[in-house]
Backbone as a ProteinNet text record, in pm:
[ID]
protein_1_A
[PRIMARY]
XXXXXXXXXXXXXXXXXXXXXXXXXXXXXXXXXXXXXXXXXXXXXXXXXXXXXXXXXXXXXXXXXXXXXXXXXXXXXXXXXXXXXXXXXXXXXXXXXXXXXXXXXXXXXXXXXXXXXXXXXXXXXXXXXXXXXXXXXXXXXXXXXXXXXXXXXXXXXXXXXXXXXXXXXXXXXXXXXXXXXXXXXXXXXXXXXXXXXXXXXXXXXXXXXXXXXXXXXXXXXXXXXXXXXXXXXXXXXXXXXXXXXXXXXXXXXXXXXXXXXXXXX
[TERTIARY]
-332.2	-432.9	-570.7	-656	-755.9	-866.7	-856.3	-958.1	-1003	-919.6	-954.4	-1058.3	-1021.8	-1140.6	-1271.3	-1267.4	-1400.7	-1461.7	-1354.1	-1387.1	-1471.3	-1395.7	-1470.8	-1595.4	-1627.3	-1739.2	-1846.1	-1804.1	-1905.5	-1926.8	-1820	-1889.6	-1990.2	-1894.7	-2009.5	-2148.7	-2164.1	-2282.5	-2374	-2287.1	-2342.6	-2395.1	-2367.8	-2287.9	-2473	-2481.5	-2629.2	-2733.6	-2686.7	-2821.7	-2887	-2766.8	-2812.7	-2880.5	-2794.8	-2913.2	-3040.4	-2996.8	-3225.2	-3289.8	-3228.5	-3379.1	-3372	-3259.8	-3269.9	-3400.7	-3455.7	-3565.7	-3529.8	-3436.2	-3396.1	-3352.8	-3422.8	-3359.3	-3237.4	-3195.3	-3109.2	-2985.8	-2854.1	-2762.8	-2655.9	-2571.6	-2414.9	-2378.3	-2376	-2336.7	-2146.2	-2123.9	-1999.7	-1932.6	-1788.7	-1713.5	-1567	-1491.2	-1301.4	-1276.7	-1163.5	-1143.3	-983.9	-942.1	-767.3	-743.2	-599.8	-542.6	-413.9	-328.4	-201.7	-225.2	-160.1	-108.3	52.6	34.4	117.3	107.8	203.8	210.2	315.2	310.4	479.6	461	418.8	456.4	565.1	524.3	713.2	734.3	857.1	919.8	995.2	944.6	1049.1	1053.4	1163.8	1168.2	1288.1	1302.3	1456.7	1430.7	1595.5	1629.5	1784.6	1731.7	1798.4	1850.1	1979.2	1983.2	2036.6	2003.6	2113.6	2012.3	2038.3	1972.8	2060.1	2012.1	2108.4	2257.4	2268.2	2361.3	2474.5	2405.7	2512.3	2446.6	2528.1	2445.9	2383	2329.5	2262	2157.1	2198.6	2172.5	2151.1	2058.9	2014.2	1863.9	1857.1	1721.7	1712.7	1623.8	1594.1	1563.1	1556.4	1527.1	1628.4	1613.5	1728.4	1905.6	1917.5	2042.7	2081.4	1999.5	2015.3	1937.5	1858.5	1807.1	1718.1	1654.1	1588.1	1497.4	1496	1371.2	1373.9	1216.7	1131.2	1221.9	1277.1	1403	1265.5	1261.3	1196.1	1053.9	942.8	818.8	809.9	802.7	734.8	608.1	563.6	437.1	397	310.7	218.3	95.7	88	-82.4	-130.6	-260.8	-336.3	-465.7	-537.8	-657.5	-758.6	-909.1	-959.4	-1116.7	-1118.2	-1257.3	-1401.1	-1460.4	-1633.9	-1710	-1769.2	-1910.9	-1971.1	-2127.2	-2214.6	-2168.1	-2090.5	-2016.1	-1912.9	-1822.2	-1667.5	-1574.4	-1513.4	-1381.4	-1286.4	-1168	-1012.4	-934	-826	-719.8	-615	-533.9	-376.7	-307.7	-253	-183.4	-9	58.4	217.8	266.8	352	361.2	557.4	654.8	755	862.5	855.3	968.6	1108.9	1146.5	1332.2	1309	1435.4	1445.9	1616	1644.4	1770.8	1759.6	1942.7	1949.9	2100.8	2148.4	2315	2292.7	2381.9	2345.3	2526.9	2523.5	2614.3	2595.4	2689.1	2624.8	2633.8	2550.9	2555	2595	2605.1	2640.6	2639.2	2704.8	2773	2646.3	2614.2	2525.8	2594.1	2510.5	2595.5	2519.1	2564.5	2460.1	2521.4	2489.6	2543.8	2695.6	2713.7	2824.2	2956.8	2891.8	3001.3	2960.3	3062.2	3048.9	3084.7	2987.7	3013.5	3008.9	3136.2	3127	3058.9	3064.9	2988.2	3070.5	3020.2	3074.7	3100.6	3092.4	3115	2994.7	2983.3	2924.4	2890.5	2779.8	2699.4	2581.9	2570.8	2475.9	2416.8	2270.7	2226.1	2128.3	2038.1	1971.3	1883.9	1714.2	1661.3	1571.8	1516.5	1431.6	1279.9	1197.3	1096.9	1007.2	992.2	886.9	776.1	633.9	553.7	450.1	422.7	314.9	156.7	43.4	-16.9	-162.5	-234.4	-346.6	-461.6	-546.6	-699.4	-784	-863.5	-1032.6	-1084.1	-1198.6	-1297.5	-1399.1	-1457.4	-1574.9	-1698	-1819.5	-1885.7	-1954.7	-2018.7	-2088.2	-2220.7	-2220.5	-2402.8	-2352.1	-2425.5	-2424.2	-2600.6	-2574.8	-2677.7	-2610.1	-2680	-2651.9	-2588.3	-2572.7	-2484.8	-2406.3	-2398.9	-2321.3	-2280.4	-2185.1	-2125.1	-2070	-2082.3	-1963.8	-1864.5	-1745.1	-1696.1	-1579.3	-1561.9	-1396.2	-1293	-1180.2	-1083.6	-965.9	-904.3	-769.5	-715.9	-568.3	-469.5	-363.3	-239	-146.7	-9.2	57.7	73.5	234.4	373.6	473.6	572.6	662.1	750.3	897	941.3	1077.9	1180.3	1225.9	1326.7	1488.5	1551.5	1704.9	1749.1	1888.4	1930.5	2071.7	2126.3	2281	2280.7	2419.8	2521.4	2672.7	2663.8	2871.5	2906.6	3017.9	3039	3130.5	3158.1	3265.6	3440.1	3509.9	3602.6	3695.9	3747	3918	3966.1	4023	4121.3	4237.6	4323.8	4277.7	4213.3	4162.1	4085.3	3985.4	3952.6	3866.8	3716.8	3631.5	3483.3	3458.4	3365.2	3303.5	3182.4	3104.4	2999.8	2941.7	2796	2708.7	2609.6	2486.9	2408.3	2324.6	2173.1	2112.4	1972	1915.7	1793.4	1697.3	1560.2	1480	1334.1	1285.2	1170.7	1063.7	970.2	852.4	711.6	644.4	521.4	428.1	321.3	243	124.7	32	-117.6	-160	-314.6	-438.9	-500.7	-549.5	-709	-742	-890.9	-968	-1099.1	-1173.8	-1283.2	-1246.4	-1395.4	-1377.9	-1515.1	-1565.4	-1722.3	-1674.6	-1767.6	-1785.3	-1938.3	-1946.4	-2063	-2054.4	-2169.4	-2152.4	-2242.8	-2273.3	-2360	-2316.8	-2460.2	-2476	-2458.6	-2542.7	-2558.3	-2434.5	-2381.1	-2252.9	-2119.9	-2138.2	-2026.7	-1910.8	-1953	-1875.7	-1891.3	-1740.3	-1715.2	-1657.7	-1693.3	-1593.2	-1575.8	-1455.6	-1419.5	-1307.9	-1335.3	-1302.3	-1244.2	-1099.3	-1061.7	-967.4	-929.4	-873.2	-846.3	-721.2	-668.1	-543	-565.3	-478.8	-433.3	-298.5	-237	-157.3	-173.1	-106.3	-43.4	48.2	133.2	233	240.6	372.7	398.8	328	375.5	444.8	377.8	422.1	324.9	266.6	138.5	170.5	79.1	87.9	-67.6	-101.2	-170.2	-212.6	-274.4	-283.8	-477.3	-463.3	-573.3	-580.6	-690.7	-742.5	-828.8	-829.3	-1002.2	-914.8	-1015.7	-1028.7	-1165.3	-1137	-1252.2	-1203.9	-1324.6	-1272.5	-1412	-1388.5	-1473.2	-1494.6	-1601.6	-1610.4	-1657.5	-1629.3	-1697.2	-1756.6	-1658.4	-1742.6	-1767.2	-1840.3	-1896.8	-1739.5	-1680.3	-1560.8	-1416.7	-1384.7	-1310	-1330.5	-1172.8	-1242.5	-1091	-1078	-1013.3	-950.9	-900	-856.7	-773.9	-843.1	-778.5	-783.1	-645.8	-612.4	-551.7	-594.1	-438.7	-499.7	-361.5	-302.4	-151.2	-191	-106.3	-51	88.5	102.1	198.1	192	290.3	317.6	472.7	444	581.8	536.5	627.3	685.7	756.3	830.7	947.7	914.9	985.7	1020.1	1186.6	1302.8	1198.5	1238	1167	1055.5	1018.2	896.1	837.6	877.6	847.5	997.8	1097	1269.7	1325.6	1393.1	1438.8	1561.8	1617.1	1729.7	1750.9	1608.9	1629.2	1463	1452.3	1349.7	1331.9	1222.3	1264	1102.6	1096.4	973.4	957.9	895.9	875.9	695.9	685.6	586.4	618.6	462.3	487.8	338.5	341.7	157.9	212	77	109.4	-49.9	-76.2	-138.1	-115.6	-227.7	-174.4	-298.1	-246.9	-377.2	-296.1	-451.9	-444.5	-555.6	-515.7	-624.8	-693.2	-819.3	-844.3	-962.4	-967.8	-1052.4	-1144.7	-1275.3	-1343.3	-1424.1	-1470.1	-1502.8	-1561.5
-1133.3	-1092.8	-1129.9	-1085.9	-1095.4	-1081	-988.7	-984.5	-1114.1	-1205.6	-1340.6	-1392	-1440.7	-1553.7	-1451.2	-1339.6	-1251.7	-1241.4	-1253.1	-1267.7	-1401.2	-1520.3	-1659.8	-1676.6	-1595.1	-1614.2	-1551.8	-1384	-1348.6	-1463.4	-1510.4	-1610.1	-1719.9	-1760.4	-1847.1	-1809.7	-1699.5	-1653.4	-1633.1	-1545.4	-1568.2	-1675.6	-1801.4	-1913	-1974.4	-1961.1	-2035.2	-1927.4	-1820.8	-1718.1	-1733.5	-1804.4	-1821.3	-1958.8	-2053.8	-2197.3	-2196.7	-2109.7	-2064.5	-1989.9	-1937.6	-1902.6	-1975.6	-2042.4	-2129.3	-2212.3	-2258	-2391	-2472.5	-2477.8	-2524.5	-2630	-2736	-2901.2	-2888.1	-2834.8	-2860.8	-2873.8	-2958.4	-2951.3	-2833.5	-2732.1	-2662.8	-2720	-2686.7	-2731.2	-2760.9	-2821	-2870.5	-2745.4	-2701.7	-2596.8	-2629.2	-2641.2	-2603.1	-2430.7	-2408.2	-2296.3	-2316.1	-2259.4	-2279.5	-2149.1	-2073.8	-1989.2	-2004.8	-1811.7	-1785.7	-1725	-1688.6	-1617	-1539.2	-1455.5	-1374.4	-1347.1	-1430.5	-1430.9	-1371.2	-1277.9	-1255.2	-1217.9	-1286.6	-1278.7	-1240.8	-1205.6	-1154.7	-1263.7	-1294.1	-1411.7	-1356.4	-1436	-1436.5	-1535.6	-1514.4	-1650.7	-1693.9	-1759.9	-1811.1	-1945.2	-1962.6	-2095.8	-2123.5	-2239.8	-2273.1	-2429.1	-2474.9	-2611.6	-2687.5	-2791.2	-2872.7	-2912.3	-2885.9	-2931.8	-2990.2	-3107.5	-3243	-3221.9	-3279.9	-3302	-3193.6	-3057.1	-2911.4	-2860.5	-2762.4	-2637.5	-2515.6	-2467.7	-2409.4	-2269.5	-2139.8	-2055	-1880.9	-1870.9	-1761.2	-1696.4	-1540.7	-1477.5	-1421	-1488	-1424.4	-1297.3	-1179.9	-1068.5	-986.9	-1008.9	-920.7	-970.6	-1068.4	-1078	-1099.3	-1134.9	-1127.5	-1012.8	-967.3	-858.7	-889.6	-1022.9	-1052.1	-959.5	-983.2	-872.6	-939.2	-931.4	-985.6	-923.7	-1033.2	-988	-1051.1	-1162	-1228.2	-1290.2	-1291.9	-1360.9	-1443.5	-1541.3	-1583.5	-1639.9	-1614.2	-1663.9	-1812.5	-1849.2	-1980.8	-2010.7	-2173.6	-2134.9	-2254.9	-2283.7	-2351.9	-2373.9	-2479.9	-2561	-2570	-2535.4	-2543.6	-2681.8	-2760.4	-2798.6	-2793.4	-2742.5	-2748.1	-2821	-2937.5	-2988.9	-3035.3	-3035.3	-3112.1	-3122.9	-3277.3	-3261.3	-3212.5	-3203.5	-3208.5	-3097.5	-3056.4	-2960.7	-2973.4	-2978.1	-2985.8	-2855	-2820.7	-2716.9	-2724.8	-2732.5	-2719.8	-2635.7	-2624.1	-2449.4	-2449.7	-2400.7	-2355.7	-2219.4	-2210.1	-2046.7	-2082.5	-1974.7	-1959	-1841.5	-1826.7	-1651.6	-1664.3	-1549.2	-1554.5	-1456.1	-1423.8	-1298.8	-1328.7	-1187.6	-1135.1	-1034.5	-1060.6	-1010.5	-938.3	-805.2	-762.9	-703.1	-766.1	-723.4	-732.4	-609.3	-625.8	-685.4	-818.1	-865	-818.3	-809.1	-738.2	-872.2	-963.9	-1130.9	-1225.9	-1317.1	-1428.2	-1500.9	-1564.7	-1646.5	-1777	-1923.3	-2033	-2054.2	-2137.5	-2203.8	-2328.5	-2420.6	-2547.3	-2580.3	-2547.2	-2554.9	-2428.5	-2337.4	-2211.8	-2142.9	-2030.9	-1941.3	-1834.7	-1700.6	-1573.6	-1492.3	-1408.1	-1297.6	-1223.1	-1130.3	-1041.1	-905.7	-832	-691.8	-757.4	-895.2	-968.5	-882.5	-881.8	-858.3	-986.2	-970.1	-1132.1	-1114.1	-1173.6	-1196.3	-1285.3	-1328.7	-1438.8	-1433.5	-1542.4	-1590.5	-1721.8	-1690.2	-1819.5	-1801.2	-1912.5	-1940.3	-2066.6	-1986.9	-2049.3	-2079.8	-2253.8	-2256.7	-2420	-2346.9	-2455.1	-2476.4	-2624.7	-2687.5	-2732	-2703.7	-2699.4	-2814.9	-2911	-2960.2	-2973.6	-2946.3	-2956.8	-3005.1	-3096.2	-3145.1	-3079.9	-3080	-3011.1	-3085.4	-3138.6	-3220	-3130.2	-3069	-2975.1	-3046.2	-2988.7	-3064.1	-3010.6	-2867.8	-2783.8	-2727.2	-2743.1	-2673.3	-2641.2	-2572	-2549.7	-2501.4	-2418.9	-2356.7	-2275.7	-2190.7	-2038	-1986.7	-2175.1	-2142.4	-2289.7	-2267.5	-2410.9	-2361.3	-2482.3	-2494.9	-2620.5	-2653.6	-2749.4	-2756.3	-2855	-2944.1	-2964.3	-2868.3	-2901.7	-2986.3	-3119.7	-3190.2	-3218	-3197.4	-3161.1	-3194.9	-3104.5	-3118.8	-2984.6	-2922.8	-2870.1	-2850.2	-2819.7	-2836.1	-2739.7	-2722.9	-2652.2	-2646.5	-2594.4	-2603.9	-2514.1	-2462	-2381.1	-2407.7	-2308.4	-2354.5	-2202.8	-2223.2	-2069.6	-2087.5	-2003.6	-1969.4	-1852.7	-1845	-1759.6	-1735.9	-1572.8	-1619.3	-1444.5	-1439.4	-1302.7	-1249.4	-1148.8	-1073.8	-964.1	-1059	-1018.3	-977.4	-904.4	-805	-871.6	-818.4	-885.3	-902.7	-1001.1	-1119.7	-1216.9	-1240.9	-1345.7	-1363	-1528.4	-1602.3	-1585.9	-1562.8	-1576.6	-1744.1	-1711.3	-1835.4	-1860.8	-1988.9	-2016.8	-2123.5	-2097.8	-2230.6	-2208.7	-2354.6	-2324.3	-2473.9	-2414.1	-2552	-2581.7	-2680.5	-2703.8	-2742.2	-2690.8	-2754.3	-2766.8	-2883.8	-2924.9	-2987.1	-2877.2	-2922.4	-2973.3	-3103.7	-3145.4	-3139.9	-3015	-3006.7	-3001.8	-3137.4	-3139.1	-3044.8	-3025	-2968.4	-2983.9	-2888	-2947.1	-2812	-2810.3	-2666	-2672.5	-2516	-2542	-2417	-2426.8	-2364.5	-2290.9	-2183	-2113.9	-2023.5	-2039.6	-1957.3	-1977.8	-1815.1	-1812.9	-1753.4	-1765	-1688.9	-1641.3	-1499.1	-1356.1	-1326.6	-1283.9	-1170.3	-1256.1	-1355.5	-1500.3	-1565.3	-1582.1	-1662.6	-1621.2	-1453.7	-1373.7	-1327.3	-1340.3	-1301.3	-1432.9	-1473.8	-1583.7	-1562.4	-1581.7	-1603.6	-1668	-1715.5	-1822.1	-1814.1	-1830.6	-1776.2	-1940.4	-1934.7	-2056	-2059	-2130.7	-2133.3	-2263.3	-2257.3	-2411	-2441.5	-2561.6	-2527.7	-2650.2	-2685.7	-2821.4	-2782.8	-2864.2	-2896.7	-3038.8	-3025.7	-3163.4	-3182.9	-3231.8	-3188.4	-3059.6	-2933.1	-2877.7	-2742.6	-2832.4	-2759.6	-2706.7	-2611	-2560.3	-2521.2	-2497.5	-2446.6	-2392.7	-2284	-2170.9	-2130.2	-2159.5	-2089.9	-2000.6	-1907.3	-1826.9	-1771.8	-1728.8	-1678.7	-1683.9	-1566.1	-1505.4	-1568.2	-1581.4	-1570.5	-1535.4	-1427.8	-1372.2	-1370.2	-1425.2	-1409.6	-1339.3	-1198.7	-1190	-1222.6	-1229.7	-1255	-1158.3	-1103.6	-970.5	-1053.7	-1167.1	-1236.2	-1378.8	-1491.1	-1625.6	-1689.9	-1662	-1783.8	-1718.7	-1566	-1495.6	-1429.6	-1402.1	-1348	-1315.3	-1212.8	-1148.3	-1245	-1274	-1323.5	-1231.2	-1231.6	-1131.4	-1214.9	-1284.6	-1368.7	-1284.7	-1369.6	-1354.7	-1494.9	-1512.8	-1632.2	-1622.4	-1680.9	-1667.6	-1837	-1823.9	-1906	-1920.8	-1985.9	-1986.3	-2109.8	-2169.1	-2260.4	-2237.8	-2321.3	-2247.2	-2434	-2445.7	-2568.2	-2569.4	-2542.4	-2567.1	-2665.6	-2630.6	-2749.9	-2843	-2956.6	-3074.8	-3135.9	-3065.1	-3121.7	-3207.4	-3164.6	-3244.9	-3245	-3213.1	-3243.4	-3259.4	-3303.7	-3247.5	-3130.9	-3143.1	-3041.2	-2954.4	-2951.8	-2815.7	-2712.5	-2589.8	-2498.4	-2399.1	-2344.3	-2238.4	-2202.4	-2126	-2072.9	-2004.2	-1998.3	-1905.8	-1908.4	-1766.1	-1698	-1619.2	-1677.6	-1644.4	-1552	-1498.8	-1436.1	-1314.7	-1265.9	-1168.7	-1179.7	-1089.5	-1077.2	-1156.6	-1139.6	-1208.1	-1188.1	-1164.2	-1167.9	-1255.1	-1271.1	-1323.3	-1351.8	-1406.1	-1424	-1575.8	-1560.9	-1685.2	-1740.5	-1875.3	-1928.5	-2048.7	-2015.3	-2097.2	-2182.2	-2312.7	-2364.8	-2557.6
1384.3	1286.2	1340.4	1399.3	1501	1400.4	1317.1	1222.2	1105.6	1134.9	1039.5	1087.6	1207.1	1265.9	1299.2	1325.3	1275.9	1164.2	1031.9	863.9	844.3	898.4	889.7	982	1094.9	1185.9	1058.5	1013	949	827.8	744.1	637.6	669.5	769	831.3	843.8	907.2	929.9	819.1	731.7	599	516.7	523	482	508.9	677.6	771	743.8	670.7	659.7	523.6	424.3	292.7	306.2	364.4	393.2	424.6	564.4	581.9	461.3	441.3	325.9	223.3	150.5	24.6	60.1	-54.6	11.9	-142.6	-254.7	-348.8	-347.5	-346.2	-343.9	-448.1	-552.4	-638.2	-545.2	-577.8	-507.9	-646	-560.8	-664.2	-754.6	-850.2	-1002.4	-948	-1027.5	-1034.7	-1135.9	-1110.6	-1129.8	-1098	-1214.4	-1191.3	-1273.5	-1171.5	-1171.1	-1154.2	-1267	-1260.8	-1289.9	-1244.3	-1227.1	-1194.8	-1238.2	-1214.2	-1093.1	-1013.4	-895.1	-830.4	-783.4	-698.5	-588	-550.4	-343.3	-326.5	-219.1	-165.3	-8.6	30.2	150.8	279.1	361.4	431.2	488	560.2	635.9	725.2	832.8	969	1024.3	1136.5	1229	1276.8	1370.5	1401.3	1406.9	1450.4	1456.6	1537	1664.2	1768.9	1783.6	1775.7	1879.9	1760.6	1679.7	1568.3	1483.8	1380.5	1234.2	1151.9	1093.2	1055.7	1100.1	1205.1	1317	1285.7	1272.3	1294.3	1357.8	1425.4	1551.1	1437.9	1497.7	1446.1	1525.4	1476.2	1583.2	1492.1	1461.8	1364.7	1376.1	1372.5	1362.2	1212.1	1128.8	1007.8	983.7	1103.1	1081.4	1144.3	1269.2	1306.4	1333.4	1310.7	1244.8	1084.1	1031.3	885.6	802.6	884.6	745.3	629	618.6	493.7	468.5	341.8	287.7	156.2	115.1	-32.6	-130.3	-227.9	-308.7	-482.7	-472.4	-559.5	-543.4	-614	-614.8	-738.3	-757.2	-849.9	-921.3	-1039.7	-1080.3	-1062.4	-940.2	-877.3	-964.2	-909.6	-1021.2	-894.3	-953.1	-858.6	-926.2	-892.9	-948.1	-826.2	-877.3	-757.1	-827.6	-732.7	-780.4	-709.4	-693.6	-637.4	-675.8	-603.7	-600.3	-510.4	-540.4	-430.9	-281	-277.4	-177.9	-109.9	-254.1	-167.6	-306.9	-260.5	-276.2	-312.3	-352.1	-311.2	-386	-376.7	-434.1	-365.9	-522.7	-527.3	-541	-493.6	-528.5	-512.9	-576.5	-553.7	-542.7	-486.8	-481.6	-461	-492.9	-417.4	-400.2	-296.2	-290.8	-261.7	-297.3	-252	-156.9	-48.7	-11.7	34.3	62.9	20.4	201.9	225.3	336.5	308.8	393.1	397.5	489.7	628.3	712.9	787.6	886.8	956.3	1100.2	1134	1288.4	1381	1496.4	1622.3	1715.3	1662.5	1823.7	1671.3	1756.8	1686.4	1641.4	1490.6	1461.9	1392.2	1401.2	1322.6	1254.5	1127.6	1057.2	998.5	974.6	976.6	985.3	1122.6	1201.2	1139.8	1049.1	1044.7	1129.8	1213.4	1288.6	1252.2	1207.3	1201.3	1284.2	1278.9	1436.2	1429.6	1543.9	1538.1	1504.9	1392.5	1326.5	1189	1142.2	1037.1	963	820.6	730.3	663.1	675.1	622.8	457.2	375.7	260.5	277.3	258.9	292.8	152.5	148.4	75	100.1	122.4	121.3	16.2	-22.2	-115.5	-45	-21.2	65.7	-75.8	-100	-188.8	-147.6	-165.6	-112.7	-186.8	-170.9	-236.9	-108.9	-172.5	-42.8	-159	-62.5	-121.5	-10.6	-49.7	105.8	24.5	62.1	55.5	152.1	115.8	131.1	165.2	268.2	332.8	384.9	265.4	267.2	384.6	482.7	607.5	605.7	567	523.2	389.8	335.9	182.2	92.6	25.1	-106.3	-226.1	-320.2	-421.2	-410.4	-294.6	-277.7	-156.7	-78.8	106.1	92.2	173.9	256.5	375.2	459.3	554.9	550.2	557.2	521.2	659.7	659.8	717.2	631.1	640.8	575.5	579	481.9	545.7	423.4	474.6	323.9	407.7	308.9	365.5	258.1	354.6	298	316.7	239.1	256	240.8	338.4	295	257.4	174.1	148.2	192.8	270.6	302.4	223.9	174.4	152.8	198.6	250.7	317.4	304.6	244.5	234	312.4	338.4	378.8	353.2	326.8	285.5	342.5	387.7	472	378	457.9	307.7	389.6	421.6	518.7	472.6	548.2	484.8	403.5	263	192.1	290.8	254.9	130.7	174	292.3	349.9	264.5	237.4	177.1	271.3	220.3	222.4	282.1	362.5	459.8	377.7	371.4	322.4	383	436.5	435.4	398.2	437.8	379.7	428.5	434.8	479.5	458.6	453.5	359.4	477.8	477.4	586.1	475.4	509.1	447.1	530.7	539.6	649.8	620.6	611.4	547.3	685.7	662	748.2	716.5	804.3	772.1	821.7	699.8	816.6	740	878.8	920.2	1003.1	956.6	995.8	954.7	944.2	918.6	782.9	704.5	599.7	534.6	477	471.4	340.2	270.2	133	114.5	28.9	-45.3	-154.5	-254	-392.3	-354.5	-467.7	-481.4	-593.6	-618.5	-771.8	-894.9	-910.1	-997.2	-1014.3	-878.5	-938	-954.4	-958.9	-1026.4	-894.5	-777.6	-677.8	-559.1	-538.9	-477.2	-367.4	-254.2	-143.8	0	38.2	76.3	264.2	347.2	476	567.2	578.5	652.7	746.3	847.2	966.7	1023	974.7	981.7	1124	1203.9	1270.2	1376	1418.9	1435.9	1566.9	1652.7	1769.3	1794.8	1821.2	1898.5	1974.3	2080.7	2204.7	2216	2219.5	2245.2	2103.2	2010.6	1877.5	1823.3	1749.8	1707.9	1585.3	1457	1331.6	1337	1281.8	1257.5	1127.8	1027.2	936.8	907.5	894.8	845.6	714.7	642.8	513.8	493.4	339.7	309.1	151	79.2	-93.1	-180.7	-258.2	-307.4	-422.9	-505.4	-698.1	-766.4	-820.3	-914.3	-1024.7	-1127.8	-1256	-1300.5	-1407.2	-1464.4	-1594.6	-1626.1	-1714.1	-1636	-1732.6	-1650.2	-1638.6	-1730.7	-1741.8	-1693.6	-1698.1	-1642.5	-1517.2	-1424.4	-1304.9	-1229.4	-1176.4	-1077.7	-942.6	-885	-757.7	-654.5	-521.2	-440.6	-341.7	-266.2	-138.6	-22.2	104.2	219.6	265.5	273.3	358.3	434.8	570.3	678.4	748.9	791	828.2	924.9	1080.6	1186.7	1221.6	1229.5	1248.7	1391.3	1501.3	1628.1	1686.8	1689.2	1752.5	1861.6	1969	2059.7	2121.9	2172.8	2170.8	2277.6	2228.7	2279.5	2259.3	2182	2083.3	2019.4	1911.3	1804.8	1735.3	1798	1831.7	1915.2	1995.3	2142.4	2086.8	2045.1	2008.5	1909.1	1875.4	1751.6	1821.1	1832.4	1856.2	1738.2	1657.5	1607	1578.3	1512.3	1444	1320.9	1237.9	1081	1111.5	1042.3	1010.3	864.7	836.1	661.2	617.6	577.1	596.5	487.4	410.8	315.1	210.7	132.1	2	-114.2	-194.1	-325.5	-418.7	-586.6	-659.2	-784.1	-856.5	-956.4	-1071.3	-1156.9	-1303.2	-1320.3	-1308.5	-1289.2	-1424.4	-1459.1	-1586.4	-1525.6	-1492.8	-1459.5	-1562.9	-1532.6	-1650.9	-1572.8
[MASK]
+++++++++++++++++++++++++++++++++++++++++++++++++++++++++++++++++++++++++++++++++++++++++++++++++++++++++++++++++++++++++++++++++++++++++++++++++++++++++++++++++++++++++++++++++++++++++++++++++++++++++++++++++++++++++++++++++++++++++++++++++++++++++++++++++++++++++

């Protein structure tokens, strides 16, 4: 997605074009802004090598087939002032896979063949929190440093569906990933207040392991206290064997749209 970090250069830019001309000693009024939301993002990714001491050997797309089955309604709290920032947010999806196998996949130590007919099911749900360390600001720009932390929950079944009378195979396995960041972050308001928006690029390296996340957020108000929300947020997180594991490698990418209704106040 190449066009993000071009989205956040222009806010930015925006961000240092509204500072130069402000000459308003006043510092941004203080503002919470709570809201519902709808994320659904797509999911992919595999996974190689042993997760809690089972093998483990699966592509979320092309051996399973997932596809966005469920979204559910997220909400999230945002606060603005003077200095500093923060927002919470939850979001969580299902998706749904029926797929016939082309090569053998495991998942906590079951083995399905290949020509097996497989059902799967994960349920990806995450909680995410950032401060906000405004570094230039006024009445209608910032630039800020962002550090949070943000988490994920993975759970993934599987159960195949084989000639009668043979009994059905089942597993199933839980991965839960708490990942900081840290990035930079640029918003400005326009049109007294009534149009908000917000450009960030967050992003983590270690041994060899990297996480990625980018986004825009724009909220209108048609009134002072009501207002529209239109997001994307993206997220990669890539860990290869020896890492930040020696014996497990895999990767998920999560990235997608989202809107929502928001009550500022």
């Amino acid at each position: 997605m190449r066009t993000l970090p071009i989205v956040l250069a222009l806010c930015g830019t925006a961000a240092f074009a509204q500072l130069a001309r402000s000459s308003d000693p006043q510092p941004p009024a203080r503002s919470f802004t709570f809201g519902l939301q709808s994320y659904g993002p797509t999911l992919s990714g595999h996974f190689s090598g042993i997760q809690d001491g089972q093998p483990i050997s699966l592509d979320l797309d092309s051996d399973l087939g997932l596809a966005k089955d469920t979204t559910s309604v997220g909400g999230f709290l945002d606060y603005q002032g003077p200095r500093f920032a923060f927002q919470v947010s939850s979001a969580s999806n299902e998706y749904r896979g029926d797929q016939v196998l082309n090569r053998n996949i495991t998942l906590n130590g079951t083995t399905y063949a290949a020509s097996d007919r497989v059902f799967s099911h994960v349920k990806l749900s995450s909680v995410d929190g950032t401060w906000t360390i405004k570094l230039v600001r006024n009445q209608t720009a910032f630039l800020g440093l962002d550090l949070g932390v943000q988490v994920w929950k993975i759970d993934l079944d599987i159960h195949d569906l084989p000639p009668a009378p043979a009994t059905s195979s089942y597993a199933s396995t839980s991965v839960t990933a708490p990942i900081p960041q840290f990035g930079l972050s640029a918003g400005v308001k326009a049109f007294g207040d009534r149009l908000e928006a917000k450009a960030y690029y967050h992003y983590l390296g270690y041994k060899s392991a990297t996480y990625t996340r980018p986004g825009v957020d724009v909220r209108f108000f048609p009134v002072p206290w009501l207002g529209l929300r239109a997001f994307y947020d993206g997220g990669t997180f890539d860990v290869p064997q020896g890492s930040v594991k020696n014996d497990l490698e895999f990767r998920l990418d999560r990235k997608g749209g989202g809107f929502g209704v928001v009550i500022r106040f």
